[in-house]
C-alpha positions as CSV (number, residue, x, y, z in Angstrom):
1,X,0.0,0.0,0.0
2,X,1.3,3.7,-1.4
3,X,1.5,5.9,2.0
4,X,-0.4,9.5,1.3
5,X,1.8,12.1,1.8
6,X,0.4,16.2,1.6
7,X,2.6,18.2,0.0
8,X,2.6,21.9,-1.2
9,X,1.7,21.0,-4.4
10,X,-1.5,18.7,-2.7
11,X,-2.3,22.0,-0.7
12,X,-1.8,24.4,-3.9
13,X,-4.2,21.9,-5.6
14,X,-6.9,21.9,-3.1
15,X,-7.0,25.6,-2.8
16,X,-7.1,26.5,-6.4
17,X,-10.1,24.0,-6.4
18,X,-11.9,25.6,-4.0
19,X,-11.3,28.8,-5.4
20,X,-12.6,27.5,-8.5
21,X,-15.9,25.9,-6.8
22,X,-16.6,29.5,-5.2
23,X,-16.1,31.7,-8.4
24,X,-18.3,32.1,-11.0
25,X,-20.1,30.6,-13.3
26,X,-21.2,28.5,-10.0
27,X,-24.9,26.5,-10.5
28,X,-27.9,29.0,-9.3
29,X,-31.7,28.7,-9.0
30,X,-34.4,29.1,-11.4
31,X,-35.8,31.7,-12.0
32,X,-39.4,30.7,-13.4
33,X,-40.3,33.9,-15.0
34,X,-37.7,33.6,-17.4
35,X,-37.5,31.0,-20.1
36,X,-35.2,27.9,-19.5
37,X,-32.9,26.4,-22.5
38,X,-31.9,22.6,-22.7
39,X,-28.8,21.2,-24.0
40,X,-28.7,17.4,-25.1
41,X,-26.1,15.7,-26.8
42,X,-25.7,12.1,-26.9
43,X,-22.7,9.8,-27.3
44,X,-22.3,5.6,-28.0
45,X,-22.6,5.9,-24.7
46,X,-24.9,7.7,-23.0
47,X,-26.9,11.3,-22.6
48,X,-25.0,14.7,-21.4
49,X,-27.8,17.6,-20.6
50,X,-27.7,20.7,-19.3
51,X,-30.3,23.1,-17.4
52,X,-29.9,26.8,-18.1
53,X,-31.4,29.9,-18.0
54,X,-30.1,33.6,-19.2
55,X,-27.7,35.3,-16.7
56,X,-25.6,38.1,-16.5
57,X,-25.1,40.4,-19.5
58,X,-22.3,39.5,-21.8
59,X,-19.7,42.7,-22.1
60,X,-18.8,41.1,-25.4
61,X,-22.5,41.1,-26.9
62,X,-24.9,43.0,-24.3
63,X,-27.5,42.3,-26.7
64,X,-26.6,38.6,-25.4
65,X,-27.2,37.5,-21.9
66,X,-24.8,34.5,-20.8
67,X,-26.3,31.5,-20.5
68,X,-26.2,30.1,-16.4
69,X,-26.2,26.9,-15.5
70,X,-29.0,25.6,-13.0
71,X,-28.0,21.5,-13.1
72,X,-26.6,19.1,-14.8
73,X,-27.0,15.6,-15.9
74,X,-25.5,12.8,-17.4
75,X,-26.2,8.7,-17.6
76,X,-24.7,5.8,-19.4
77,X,-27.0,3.6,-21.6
78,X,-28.3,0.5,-20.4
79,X,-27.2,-2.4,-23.0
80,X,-30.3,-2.5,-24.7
81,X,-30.5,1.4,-25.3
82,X,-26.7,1.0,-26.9
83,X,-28.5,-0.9,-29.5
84,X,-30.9,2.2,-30.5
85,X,-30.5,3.8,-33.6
86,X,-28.8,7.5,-33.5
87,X,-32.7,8.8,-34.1
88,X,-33.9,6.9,-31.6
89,X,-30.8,7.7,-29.1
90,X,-31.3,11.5,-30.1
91,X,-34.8,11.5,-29.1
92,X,-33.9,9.4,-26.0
93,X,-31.4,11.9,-24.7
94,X,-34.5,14.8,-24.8
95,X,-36.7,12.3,-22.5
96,X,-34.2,11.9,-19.9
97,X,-33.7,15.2,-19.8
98,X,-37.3,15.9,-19.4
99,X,-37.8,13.3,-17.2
100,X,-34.9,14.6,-14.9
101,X,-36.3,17.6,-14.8
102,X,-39.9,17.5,-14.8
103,X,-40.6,19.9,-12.2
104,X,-39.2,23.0,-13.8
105,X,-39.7,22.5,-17.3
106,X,-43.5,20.9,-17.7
107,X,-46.3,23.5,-17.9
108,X,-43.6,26.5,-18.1
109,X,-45.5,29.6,-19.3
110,X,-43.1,30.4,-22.0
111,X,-41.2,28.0,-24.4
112,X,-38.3,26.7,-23.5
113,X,-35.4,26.2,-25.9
114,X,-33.9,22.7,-26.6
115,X,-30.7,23.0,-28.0
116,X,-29.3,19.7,-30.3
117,X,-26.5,19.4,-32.2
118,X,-27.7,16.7,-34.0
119,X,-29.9,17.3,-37.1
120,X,-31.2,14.1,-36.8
121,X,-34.3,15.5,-34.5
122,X,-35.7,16.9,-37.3
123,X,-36.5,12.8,-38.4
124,X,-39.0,13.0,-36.0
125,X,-41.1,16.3,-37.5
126,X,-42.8,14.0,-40.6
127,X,-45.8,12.1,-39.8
128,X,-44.1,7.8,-39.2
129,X,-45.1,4.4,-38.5
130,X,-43.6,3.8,-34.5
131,X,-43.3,1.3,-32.7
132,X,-45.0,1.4,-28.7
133,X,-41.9,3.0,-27.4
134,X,-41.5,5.9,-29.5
135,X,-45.3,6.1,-29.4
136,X,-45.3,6.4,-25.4
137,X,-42.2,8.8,-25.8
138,X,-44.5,10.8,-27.7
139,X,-47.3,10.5,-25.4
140,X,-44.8,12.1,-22.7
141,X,-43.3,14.8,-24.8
142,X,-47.1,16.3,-24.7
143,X,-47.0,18.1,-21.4
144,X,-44.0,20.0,-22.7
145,X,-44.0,23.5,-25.1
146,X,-40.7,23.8,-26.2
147,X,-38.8,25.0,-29.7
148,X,-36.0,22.7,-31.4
149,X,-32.5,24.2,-32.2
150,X,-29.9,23.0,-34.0
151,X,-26.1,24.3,-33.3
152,X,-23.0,23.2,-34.8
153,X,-21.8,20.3,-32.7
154,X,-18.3,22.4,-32.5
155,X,-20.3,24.8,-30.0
156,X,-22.3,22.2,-28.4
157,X,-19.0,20.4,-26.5
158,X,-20.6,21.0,-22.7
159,X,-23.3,18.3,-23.3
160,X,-20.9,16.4,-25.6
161,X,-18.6,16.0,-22.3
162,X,-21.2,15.0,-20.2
163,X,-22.6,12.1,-22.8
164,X,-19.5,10.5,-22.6
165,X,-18.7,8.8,-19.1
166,X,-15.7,7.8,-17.8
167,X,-15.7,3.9,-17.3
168,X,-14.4,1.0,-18.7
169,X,-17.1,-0.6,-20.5
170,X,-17.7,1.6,-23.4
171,X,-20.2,-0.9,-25.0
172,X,-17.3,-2.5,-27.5
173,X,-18.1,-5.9,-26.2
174,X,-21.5,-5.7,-26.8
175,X,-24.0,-8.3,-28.3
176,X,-20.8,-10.7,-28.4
177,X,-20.5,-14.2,-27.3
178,X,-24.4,-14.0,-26.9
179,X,-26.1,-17.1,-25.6
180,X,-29.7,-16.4,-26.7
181,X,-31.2,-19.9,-25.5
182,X,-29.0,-21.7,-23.0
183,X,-28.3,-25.3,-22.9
184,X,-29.9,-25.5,-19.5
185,X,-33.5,-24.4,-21.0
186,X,-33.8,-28.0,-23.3
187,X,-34.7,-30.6,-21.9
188,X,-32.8,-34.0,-22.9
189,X,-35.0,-36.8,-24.1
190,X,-33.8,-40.2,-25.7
191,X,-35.3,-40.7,-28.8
């Protein structure tokens, strides 16, 4: 076992992080009379989304306000979600986000902004055959009055970070060595 030894550079470290955690752009409180923006992104992993409303005025363009984070969230896909289609993993990414947070974005009085980098959202706008999932997803998104925006993903790398989680099973083994049916579910019988 490695002995922990505090040094100045552990003490340098901890201050300039708790600096950091005390300076701004810190997480603050909605505000429900303004409107709230979204980001989503999704990865081969998972969903990174972000919960922000306008803040203080930007002294490079005063015309626009910075946008403040209120919360952030980010989760990994189960194994059965890897196996979406990017349409269906876009869309995905928007429901958890709602889902997470339901209390401040359903029944807003003004739309809120979801903001995509992904194009492939925009699948979604012509009338489709679905199957019972989407169809429930779209049952869901009905409580919600929101506009779709599409950025360039260069600008969109905050929820691009978040959708891609730091463990070890990325999903590359996936759907290999599969037994569907195993040997224990037949039953031996001499013929």
């Amino acid at each position: 076992m490695t002995p922990w030894i505090w040094t100045e550079a552990q003490t340098k470290a901890f201050e300039t992080l708790k600096t950091l955690m005390c300076s701004k752009p810190v997480l603050t409180q909605p505000q429900y009379d303004k409107p709230f923006v979204v980001h989503t992104d999704t990865s081969a992993y998972g969903v990174g989304t972000i919960l922000l409303q306008e803040g203080d005025i930007n002294p490079q363009k005063p015309s626009k306000p910075c946008l403040h984070p209120i919360t952030y969230y980010s989760a990994t896909f189960t194994p059965t979600e890897r196996n979406y289609d990017i349409y269906k993993c876009e869309l995905l990414a928007v429901i958890k986000a709602l889902q997470n947070w339901r209390p401040h974005l359903a029944w807003t009085p003004q739309p809120f902004t979801l903001i995509t980098n992904h194009a492939n959202l925009t699948f979604w706008k012509h009338p489709r055959k679905v199957n019972q999932r989407i169809a429930r997803w779209f049952a869901e998104l009905q409580d919600y009055w929101f506009e779709i925006k599409y950025v360039p993903g260069k600008t969109h790398t905050a929820a691009d970070f978040l959708s891609r989680p730091f463990v070890d099973d990325k999903g590359k083994q996936d759907n290999e060595d599969v037994v569907v049916l195993p040997l224990e579910l037949f039953v031996k019988m001499a013929i």
